[in-house]
C-alpha positions as CSV (number, residue, x, y, z in Angstrom):
1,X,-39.2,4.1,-56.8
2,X,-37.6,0.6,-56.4
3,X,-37.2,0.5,-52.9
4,X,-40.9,1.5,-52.9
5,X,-41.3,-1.7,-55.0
6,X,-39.1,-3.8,-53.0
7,X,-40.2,-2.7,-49.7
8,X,-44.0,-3.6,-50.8
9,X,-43.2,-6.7,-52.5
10,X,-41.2,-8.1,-49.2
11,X,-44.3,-7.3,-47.3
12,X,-46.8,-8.7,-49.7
13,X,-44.2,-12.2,-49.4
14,X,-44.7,-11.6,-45.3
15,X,-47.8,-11.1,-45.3
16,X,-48.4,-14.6,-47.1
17,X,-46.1,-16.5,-45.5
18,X,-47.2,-15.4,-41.9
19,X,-51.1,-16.3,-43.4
20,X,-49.7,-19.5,-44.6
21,X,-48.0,-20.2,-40.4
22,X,-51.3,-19.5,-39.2
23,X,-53.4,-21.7,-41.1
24,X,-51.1,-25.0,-41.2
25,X,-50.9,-24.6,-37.4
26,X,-53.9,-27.0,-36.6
27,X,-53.1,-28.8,-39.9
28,X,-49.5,-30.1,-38.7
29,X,-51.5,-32.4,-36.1
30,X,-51.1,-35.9,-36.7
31,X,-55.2,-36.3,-37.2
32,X,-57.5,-33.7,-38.0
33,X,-58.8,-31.9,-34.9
34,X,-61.8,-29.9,-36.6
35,X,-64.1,-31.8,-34.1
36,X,-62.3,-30.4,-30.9
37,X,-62.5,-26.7,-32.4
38,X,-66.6,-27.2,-32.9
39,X,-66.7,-28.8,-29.3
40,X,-64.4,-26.9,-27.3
41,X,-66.9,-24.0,-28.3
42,X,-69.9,-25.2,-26.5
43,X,-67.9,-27.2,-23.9
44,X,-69.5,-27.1,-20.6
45,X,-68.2,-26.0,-16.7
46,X,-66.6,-29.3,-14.9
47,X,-64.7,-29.7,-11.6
48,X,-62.3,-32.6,-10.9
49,X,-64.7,-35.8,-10.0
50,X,-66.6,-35.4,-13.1
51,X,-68.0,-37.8,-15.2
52,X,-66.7,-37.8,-19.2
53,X,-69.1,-38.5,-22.0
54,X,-67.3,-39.5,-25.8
55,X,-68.5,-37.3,-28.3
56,X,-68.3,-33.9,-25.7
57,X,-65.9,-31.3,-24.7
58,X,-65.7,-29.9,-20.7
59,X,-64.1,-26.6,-19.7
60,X,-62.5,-27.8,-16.3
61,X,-62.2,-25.6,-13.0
62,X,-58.9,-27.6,-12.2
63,X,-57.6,-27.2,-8.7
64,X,-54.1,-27.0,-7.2
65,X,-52.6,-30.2,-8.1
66,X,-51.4,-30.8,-4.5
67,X,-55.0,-31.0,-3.5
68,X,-56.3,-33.4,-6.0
69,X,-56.3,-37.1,-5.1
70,X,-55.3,-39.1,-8.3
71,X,-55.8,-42.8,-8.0
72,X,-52.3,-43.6,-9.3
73,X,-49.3,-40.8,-9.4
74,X,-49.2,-39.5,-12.1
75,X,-46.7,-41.0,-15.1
76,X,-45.0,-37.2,-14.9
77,X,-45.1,-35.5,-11.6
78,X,-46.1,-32.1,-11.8
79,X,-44.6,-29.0,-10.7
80,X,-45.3,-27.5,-7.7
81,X,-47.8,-24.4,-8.2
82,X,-49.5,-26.1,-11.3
83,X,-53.4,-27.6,-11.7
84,X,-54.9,-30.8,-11.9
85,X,-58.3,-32.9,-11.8
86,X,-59.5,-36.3,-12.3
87,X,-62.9,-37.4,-14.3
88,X,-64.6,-40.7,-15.2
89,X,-65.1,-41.7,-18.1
90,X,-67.0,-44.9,-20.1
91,X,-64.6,-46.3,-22.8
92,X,-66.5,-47.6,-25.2
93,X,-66.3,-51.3,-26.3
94,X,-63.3,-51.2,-29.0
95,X,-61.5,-49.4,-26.4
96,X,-60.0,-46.8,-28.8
97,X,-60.2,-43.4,-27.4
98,X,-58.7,-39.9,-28.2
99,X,-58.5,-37.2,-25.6
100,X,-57.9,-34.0,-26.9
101,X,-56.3,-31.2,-24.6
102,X,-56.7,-26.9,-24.7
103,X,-53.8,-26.0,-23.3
104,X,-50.4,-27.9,-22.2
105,X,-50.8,-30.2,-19.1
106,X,-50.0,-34.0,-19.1
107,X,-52.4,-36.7,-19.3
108,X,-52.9,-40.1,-17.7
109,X,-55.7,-42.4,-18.2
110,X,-55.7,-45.5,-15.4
111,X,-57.7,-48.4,-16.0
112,X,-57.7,-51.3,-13.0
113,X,-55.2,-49.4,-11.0
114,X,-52.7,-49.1,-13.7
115,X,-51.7,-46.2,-16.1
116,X,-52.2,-46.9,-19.6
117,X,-49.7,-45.6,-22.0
118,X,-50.9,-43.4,-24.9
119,X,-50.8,-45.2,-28.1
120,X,-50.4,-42.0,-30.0
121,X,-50.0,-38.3,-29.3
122,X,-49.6,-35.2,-31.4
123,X,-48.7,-32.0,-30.1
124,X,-48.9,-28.3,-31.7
125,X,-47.6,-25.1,-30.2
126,X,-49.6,-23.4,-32.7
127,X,-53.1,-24.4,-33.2
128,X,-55.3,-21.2,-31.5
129,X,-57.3,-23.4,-28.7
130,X,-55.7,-26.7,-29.1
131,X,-52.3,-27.9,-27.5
132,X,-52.4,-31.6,-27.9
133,X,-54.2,-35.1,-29.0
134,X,-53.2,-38.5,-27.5
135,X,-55.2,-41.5,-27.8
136,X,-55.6,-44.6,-25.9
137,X,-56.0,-48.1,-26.8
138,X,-57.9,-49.3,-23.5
139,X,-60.2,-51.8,-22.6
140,X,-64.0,-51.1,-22.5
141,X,-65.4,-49.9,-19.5
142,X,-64.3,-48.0,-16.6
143,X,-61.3,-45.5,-17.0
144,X,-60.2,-43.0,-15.1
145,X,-58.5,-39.5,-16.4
146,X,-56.4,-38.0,-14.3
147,X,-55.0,-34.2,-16.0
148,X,-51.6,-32.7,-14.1
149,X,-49.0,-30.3,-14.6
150,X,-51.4,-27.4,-15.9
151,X,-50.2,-24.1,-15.9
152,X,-53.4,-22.2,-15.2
153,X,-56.4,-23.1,-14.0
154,X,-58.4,-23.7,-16.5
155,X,-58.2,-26.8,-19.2
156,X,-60.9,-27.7,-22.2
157,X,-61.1,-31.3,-22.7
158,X,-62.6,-33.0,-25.7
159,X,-63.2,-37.2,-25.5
160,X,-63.5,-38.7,-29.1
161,X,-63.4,-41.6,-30.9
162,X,-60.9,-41.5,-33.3
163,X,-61.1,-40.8,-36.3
């Protein structure tokens, strides 16, 4: 009878601390990232050459990153046999913006020819559908995003203003 007791109880302490992993995952992010989650939902098909809009999340078809033509190298040179692409996107005035990635891959953002460096990034292993935040303190305008390094060949990618 007590190892019936025992054996329950240790699985009833499992149980909860295997509930309580999974739902601090997304919460051990720096910033929240509830906004991703709704976006990357309803994100929609993009190929390398798109055009990024704040506030919305693309699904990119990224190709072999030996065929994409970044307009810098990137910061991290990728791997041979990994993905990559390249958007556009309109930073707005303040220049603070958050990019918000699915899956690992590294991230640059280039604004008049030059890589910016993040000014932030938080990374989680264990948040289902999100890998990693970094924001950017740019100017307004003009950037370009340029996404290497991926593993497969697909990428979500959510552009915010933080939070």
């Amino acid at each position: 009878m007590k190892k019936v007791v025992i054996i329950s109880l240790f699985a009833i302490l499992a149980g909860t601390s295997f509930a309580a992993a999974a739902d601090t995952g997304c919460d051990a992010f720096k910033w929240p990232v509830t906004r991703e989650q709704a976006l990357f939902a309803a994100a929609q098909a993009a190929q390398s050459g798109a055009t990024l809009t704040v506030g919305r999340a693309v699904d990119f078809s990224l190709a072999a990153v030996d065929t994409v033509s970044f307009e810098v190298p990137p910061d991290r040179a990728p791997k041979a046999g990994t993905f990559g692409a390249t958007a556009n996107v309109t930073v707005p005035p303040d220049g603070e913006i958050q990019f918000s990635l699915s899956d690992e891959a590294w991230i640059d953002v280039v604004q008049d020819g030059k890589t910016v460096k993040s000014a932030a990034v938080s990374g989680v292993k264990n948040c289902p559908g999100i890998r990693k935040s970094v924001r950017f303190k740019l100017q307004g305008g003009a950037a370009i995003v340029q996404l290497s390094g991926a593993k497969k060949a697909d990428l979500k990618l959510a552009v915010l203003t933080p939070e």
